[in-house]
Residue, then its C-alpha position, 0 to 999 in steps of 0.5 A: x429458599x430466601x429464608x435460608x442463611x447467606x454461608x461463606x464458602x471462600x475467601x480470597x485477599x489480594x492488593x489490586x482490586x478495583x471497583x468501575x461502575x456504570x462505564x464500558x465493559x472491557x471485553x469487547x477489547x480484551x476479552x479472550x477464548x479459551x475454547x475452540x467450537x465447532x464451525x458449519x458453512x452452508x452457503x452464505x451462513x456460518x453457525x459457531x458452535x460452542x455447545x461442548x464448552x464448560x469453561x465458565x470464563x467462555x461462557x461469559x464472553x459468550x453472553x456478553x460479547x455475542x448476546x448484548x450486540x446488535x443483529x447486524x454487529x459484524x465479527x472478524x474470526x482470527x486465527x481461523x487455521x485449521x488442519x484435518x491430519x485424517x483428511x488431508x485438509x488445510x485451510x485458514x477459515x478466518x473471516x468476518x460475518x455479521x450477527x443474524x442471531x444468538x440463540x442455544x442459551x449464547x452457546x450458538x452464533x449465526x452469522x451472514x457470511x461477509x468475507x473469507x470463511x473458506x471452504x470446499x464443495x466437499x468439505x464445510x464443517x470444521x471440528x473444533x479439535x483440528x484448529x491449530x490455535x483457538x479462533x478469536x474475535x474482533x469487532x467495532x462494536x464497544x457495548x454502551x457506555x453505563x452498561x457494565x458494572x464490575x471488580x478488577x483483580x489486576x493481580x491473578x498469578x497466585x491461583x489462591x486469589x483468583x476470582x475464576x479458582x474461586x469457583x463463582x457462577x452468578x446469576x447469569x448462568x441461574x446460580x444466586x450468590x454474593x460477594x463483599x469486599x470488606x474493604x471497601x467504604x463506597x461499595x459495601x454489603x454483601x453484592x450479587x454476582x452476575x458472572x466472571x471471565x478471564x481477560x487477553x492480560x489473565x486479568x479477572x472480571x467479576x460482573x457485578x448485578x448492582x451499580x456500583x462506584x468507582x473506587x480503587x484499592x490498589x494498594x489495600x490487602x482486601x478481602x474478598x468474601x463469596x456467599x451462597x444461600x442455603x440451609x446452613x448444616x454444621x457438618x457440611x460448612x466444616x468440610x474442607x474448603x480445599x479440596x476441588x471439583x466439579x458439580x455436575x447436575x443431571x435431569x430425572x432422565x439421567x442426561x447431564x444438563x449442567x457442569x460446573x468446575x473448581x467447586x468445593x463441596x460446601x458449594x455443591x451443597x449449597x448449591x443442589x438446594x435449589x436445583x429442580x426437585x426432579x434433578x439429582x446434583x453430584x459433587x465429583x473430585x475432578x477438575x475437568x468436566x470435559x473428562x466427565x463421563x455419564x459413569x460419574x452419576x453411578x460413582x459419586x455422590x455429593x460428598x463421596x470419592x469415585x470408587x476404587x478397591x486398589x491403589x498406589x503411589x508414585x515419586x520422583x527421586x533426583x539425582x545430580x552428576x557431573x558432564x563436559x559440555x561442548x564447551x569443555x566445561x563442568x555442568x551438573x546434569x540429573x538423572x530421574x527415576x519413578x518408584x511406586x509401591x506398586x509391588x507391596x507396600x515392603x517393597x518400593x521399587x521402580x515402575x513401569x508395568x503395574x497389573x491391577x486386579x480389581x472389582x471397581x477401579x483403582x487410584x494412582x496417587x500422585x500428591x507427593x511433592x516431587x511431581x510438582x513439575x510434572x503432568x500425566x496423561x492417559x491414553x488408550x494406546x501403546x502409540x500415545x495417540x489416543x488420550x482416554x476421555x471416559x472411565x478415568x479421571x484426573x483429580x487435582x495437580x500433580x505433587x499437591x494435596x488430593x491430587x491422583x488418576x482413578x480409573x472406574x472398570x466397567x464392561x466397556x472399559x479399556x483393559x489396558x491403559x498407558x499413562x504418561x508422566x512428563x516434566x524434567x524427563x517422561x515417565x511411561x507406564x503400562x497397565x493392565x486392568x483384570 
């Protein structure tokens, strides 16, 4: 393996980048989740349950937050609120406990209960889907003073120069891979990651294993280069570096054991060199791992698409027109209307009930530019209360590259499906899988 070359898989270049070595990490003051879990009270003990999350930035809080405090730490858990619409329970579980154990790879927090944390004798576990916001946590407790090592990127709002969309893992999560700033004159060479998150301010930390010096470049355009080991193959380092999605590991008894998004398929690649041999690795053109399912191993493979025998287009047209407003005044209004090629492609008309009549799935594409302001959703029911989270698949952002929904038939699979297209108006769809 150490034989392999060092390849670049992608490259970002922003002003605001600054190195700080060896000082306090600031992610016990401004560190951030994502991610609801799911809580358990039993008696004086709490268990927060993180073991459904997959996002990257959460599972770095996790490790460094929860793992590196003492036992004895104590929390205070916010924005506790909680409603169970089924059940007709409402509570505010927000309270402070004290660290009894990390344990389930950080995923698992075991708490001594201090205070509040309320519940009733016939109701004690809380599904994460029903908490109004995303708990959040609060301690005294600021990690030691020479403990962390890391690169700000002060400026995020271009996705294109996020560390996070840049699809890093690091050695904390088992993944060796580097970064170099060429740039910089006081931290230079190719250094290994250990892990990223995204703080309270969406400013982004990329934790560094080496020490490292304090050096700011503000106000230098850097460029900021990511590198994985591997066998350097000609054909896979000229696939496209653009085209997103997750790479999904499974074991040899087909249970999935690791997923991993914003990944393109040079770094999937790379990547499966040094999984378990017993393993099987997959590249899968989907930005969620949450909307994984265990069909993906059966339709994808490391540089293939899931598999469809039918497909259609959607886009918007915009029209303005003239209304009096309250006011008595002239304003321009618009009008919005859906047209796909759904019925030939000699025959572009409006849409809103499309039958497909397929062996293996079908793909809506959504790339055109005109639905850049909308997102889709689908569901299993007429009633819109239901989303879909297995046998379709949301690929990309609607009106970019690559960006479209693809449904996988299987025995199981819904015959009906019910898509929603919200942005400026809601476009409803209605289909029909035969």
């Amino acid at each position: 393996m150490f034989l392999y070359n060092l390849n670049e898989v992608k490259r970002i270049k922003n002003y605001g980048i600054s190195i700080n070595g060896n000082t306090y990490d600031p992610i016990f003051t401004k560190g951030f989740l994502n991610s609801s879990p799911n809580i358990s009270i039993v008696g004086t003990s709490c268990y927060i349950d993180y073991s459904n999350t997959t996002n990257l930035s959460d599972l770095t809080f996790l490790k460094r937050f929860f793992s590196s405090s003492p036992q004895g730490t104590t929390f205070y858990l916010s924005y506790g609120d909680y409603y169970d619409e089924t059940k007709n329970i409402q509570l505010d579980i927000s309270g402070v406990f004290s660290k009894v154990l990390s344990t389930n790879e950080d995923k698992l927090i075991i708490g001594s209960i201090v205070s509040g944390f309320t519940y009733t004798s016939n109701y004690s576990y809380f599904n994460r889907n029903n908490f109004v916001k995303t708990p959040q946590y609060t301690t005294g407790y600021v990690g030691g003073s020479t403990s962390s090592n890391y690169v700000l990127n002060n400026l995020t709002s271009n996705p294109e120069k996020s560390f996070i969309n840049a699809g890093i893992i690091g050695s904390s999560f088992g993944k060796e891979e580097y970064v170099q700033i060429e740039e910089s004159t006081s931290n230079t060479g190719k250094l290994k990651i250990n892990s990223g998150t995204i703080l309270k301010d969406n400013k982004e930390i990329l934790y560094l294993n080496s020490s490292l010096t304090d050096e700011n470049l503000g106000t230098t355009y850097s460029n900021c280069v990511f590198y994985i080991r591997g066998n350097s193959n000609p054909i896979v380092l000229n696939y496209s570096r653009k085209e997103m999605g997750c790479y999904v590991v499974y074991d040899e008894n087909g249970n999935q054991i690791s997923c991993f998004e914003n990944q393109n398929r040079l770094q999937a690649f790379l990547r499966s060199q040094h999984e378990n041999e017993s393993y099987s690795s997959y590249w899968v053109p989907c930005l969620d791992c949450s909307r994984l399912s265990d069909n993906a191993i059966n339709a994808a493979t490391s540089d293939r698409s899931l598999l469809f025998d039918s497909s259609v287009f959607f886009y918007v047209t915009e029209q303005p027109y003239i209304t009096l407003n309250n006011s008595n005044q002239y304003e321009t209004q618009y009008s919005y209307t859906l047209f796909s090629n759904a019925s030939g492609n000699d025959n572009i008309s409006t849409v809103s009930e499309i039958t497909f009549s397929i062996d293996y799935g079908f793909k809506i594409d959504l790339s055109h530019p005109s639905l850049k302001n909308f997102t889709v959703e689908a569901f299993a029911d007429n009633y819109k209360s239901v989303p879909m989270s297995e046998h379709i698949f949301k690929i990309g952002t609607p009106g970019y590259d690559q960006a479209g929904l693809i449904y996988q038939k299987t025995a199981n699979s819904p015959k009906r499906i019910y898509v929603e297209l919200t942005g400026p108006t809601v476009f409803n769809i209605n289909i029909t899988v035969q």
